[in-house]
TORVEXMAR-253007 format. One line per field, with one value per atom (N, C-alpha, C): residue number from 1; residue in three letters; chain; z, x, y. Coordinates in pm, 1 decimal, padded with zeros to 6 digits, always signed. Atoms other than C-alpha are relative to their C-alpha. Layout:
REM TORVEXMAR-253007
resi [NUM|...]
resn [ALA|...]
chain [A|...]
up [Z|...]
east [X|...]
north [Y|...]
//
This chain:
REM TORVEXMAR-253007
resi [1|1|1|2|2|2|3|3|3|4|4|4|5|5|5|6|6|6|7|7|7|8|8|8|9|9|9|10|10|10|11|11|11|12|12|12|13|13|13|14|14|14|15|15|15|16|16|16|17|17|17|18|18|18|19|19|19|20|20|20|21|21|21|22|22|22|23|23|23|24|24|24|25|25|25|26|26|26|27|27|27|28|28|28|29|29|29|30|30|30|31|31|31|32|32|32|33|33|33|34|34|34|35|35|35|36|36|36|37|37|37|38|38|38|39|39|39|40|40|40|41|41|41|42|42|42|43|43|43|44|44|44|45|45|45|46|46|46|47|47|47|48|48|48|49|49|49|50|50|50|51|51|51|52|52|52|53|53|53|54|54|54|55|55|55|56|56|56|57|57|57|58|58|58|59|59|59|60|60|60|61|61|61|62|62|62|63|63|63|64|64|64|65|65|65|66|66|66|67|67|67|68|68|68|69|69|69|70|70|70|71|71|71|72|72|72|73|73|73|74|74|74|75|75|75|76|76|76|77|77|77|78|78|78|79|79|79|80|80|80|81|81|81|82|82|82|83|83|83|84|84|84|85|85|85|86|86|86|87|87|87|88|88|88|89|89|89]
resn [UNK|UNK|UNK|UNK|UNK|UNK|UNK|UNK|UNK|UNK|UNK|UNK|UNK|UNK|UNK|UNK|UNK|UNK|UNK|UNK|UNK|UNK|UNK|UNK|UNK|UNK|UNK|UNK|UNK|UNK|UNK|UNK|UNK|UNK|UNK|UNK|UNK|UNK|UNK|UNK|UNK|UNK|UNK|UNK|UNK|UNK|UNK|UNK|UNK|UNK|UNK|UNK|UNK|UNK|UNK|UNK|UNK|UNK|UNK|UNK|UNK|UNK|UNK|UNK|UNK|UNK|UNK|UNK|UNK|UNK|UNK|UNK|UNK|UNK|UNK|UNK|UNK|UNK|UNK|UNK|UNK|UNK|UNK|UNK|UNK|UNK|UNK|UNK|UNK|UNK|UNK|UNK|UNK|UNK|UNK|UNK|UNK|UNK|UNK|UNK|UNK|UNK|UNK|UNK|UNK|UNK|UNK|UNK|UNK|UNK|UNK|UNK|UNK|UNK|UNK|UNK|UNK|UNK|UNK|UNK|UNK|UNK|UNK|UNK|UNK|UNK|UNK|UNK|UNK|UNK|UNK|UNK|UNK|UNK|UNK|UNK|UNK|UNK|UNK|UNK|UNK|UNK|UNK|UNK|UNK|UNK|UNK|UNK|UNK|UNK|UNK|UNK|UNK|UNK|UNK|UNK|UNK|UNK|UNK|UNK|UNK|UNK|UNK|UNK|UNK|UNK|UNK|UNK|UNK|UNK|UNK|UNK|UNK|UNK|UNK|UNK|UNK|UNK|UNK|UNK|UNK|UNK|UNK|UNK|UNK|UNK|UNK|UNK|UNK|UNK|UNK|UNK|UNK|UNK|UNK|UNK|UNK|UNK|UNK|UNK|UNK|UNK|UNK|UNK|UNK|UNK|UNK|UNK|UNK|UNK|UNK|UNK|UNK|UNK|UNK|UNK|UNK|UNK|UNK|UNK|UNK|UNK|UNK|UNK|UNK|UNK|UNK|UNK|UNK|UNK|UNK|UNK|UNK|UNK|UNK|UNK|UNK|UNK|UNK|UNK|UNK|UNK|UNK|UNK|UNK|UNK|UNK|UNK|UNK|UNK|UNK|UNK|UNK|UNK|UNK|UNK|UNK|UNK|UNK|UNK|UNK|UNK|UNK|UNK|UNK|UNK|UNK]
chain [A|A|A|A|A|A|A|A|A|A|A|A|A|A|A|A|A|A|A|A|A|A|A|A|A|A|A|A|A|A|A|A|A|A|A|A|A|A|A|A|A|A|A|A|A|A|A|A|A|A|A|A|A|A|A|A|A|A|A|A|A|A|A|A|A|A|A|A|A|A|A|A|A|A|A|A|A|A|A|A|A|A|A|A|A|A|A|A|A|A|A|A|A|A|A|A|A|A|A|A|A|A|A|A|A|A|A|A|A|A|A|A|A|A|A|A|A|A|A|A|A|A|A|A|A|A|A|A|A|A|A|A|A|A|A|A|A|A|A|A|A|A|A|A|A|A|A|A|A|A|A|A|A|A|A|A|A|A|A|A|A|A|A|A|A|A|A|A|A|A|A|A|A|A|A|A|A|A|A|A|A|A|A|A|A|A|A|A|A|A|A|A|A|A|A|A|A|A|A|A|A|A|A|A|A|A|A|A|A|A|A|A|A|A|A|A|A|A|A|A|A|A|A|A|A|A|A|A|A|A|A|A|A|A|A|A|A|A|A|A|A|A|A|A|A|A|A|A|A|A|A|A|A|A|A|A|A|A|A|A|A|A|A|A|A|A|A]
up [+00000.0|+00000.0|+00000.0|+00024.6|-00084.6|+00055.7|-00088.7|+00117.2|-00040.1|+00112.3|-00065.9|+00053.4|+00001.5|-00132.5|+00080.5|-00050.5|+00099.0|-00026.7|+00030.3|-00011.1|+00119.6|-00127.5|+00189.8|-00023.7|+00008.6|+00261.8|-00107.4|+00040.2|+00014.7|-00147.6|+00065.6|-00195.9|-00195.8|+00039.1|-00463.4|-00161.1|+00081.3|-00828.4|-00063.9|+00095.2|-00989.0|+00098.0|-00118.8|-00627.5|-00023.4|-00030.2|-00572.7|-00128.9|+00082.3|-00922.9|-00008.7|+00003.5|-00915.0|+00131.6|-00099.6|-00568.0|-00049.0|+00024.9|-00745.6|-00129.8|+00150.3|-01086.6|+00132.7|-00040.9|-00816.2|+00107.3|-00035.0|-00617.0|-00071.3|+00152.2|-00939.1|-00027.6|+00038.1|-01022.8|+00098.0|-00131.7|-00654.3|-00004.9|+00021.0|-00672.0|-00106.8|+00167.9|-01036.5|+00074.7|+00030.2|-00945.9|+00182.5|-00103.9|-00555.7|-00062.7|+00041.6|-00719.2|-00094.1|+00032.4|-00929.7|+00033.4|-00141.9|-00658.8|+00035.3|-00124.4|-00493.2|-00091.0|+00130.7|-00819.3|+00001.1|-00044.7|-00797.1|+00096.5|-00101.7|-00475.4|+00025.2|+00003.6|-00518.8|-00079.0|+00064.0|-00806.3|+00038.6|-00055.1|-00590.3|+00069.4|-00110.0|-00295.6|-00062.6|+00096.8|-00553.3|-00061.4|+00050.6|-00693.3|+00157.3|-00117.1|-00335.9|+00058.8|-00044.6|-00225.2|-00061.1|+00153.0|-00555.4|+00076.3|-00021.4|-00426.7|+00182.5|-00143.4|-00024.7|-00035.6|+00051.4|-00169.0|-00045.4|+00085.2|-00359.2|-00130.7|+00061.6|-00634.4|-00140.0|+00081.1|-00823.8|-00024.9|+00024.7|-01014.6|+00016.0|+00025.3|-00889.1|+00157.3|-00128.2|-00556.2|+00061.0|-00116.5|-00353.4|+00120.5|-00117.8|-00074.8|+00113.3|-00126.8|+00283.3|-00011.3|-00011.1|+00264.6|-00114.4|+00155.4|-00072.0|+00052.5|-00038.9|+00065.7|+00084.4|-00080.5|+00384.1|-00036.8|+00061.6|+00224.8|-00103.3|+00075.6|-00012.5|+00083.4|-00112.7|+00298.7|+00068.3|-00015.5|+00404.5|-00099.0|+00116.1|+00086.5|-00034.0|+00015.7|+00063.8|+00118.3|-00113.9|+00414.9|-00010.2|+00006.9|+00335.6|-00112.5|+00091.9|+00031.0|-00017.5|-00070.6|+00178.8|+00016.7|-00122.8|+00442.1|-00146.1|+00135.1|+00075.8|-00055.8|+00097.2|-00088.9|+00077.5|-00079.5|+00201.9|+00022.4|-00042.1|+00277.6|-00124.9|+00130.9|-00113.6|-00035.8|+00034.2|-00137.3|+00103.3|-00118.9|+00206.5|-00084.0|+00072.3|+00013.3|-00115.7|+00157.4|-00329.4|+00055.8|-00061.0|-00124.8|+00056.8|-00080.5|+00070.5|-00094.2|+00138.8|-00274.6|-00074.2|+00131.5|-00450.7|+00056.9|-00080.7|-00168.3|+00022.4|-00003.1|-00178.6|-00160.1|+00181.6|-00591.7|+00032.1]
east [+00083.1|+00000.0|+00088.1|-00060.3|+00101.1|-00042.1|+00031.8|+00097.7|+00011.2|-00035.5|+00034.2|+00103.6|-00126.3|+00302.0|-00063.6|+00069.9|+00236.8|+00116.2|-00115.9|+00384.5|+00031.6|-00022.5|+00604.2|+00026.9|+00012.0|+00636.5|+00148.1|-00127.3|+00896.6|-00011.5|-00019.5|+00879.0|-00005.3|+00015.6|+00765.5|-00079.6|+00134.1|+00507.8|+00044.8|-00040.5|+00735.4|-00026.7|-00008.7|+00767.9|-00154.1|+00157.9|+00364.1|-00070.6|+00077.6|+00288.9|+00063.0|-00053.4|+00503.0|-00043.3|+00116.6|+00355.2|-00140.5|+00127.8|+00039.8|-00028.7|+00003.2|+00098.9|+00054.9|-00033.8|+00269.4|-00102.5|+00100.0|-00023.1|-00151.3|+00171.5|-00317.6|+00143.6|-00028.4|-00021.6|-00069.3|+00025.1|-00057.3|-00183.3|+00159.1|-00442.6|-00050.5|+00019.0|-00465.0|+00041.8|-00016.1|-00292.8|-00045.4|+00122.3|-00480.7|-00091.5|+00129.1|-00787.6|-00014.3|-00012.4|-00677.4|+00031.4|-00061.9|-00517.3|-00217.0|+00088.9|-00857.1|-00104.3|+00111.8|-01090.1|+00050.0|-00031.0|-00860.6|-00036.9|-00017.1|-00861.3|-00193.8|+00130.1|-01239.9|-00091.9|+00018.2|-01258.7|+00006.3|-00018.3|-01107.4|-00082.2|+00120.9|-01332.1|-00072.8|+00113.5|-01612.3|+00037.6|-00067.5|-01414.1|-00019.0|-00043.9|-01359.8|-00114.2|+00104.9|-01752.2|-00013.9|+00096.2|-01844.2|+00066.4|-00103.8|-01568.3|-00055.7|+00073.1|-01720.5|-00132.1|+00129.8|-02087.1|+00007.5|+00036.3|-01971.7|-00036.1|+00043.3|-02060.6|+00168.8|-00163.7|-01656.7|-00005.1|-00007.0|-01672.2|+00131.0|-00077.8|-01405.7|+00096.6|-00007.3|-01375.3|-00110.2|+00130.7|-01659.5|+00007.0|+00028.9|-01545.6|+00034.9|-00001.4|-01549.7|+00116.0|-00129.1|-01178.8|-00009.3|+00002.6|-01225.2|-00066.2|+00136.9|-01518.3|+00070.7|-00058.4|-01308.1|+00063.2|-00087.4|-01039.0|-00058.2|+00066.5|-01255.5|-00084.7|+00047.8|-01436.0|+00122.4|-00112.6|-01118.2|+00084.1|-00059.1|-00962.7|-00100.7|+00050.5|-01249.9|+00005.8|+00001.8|-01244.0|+00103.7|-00125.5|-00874.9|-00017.9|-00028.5|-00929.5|-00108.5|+00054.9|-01218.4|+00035.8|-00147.1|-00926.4|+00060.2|-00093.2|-00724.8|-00049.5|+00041.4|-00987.9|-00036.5|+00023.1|-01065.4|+00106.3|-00074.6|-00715.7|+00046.5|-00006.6|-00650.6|-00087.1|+00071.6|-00963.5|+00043.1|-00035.5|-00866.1|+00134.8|-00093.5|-00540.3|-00029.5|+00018.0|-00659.9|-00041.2|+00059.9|-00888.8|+00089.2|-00086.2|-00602.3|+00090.0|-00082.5|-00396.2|-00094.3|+00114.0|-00724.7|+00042.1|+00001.1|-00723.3|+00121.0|-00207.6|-00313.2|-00029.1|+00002.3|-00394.9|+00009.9]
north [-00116.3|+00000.0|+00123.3|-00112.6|+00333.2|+00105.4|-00132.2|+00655.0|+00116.3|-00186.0|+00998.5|+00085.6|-00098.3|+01234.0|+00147.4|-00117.4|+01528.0|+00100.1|-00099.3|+01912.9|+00044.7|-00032.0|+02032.1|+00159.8|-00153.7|+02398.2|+00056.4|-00032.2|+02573.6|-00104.1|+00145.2|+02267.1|+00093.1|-00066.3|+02500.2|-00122.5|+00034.3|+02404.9|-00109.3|+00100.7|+02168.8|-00124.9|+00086.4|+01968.6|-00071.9|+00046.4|+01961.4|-00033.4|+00112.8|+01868.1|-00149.4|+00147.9|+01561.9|-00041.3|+00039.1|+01484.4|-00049.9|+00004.8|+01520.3|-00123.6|+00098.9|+01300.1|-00136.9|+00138.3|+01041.3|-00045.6|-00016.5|+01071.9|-00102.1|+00058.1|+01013.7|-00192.6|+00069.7|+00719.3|-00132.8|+00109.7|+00506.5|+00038.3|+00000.5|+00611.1|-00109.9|+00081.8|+00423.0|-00136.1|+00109.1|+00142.7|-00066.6|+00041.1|+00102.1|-00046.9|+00028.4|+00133.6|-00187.6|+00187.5|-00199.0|-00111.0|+00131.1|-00375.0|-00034.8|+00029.9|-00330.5|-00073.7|+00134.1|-00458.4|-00124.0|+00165.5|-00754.1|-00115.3|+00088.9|-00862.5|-00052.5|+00036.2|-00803.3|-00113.0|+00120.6|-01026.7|-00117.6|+00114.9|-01288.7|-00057.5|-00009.3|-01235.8|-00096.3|+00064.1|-01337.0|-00147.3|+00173.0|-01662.1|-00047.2|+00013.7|-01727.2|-00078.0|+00036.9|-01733.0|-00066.4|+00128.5|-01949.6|-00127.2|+00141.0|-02209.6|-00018.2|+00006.5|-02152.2|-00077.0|+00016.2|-02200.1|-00126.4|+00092.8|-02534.9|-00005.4|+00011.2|-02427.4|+00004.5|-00001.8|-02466.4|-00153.4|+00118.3|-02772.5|-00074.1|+00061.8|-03035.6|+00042.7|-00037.6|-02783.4|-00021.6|-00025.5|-02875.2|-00103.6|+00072.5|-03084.3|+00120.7|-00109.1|-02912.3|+00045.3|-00058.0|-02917.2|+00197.8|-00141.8|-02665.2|+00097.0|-00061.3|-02538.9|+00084.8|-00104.2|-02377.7|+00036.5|-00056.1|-02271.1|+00105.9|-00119.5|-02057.6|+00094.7|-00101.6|-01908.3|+00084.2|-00074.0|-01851.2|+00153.8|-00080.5|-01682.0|+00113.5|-00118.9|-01467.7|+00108.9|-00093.5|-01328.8|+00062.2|-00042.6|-01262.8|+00126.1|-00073.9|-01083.3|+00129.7|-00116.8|-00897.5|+00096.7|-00129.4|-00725.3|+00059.7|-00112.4|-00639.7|+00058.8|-00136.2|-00513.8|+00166.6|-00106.2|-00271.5|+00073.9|-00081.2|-00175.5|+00053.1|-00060.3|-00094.3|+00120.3|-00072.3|+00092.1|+00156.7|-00138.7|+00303.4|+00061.8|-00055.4|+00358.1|+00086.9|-00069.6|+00451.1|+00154.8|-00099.6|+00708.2|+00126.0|-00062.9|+00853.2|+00087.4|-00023.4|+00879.3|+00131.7|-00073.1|+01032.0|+00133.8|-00105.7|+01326.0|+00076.3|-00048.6|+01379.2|+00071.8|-00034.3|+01445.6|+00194.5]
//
């Protein structure tokens, strides 16, 4: 996760637009971390649910309850990032 570039005093227009382009960059690529991990999530429940042909014993079954709860936490801490990034822009 990435932590926005904050200006610093003095820093002067060239400083705070490159802050700002590296800023919109870690925003861009949060925001796709966080569609990912969300995509997973969603594979994740199908394979919890049973419904993953070839995954559906309990073993599969927890392990995809698992992997989604996990990827839950990433898509939330990506999204808090992207957010943090958006507001540094």
């Amino acid at each position: 996760m990435s932590t926005p570039n904050v200006n610093k005093p003095n820093e002067g227009i060239v400083g705070q637009i490159s802050n700002s382009l590296g800023n919109a960059a870690n925003y861009v690529g949060e925001t796709l971390s966080g569609k990912g991990a969300e995509a997973s999530k969603e594979a994740n429940k199908e394979q919890a649910k049973g419904n993953v042909p070839g995954n559906d014993s309990v073993t599969d079954r927890v392990s995809g309850a698992f992997g989604a709860a996990s990827d839950k936490l990433d898509q939330h801490k990506h999204e808090a990032s992207a957010k943090a990034n958006k507001e540094g822009i």
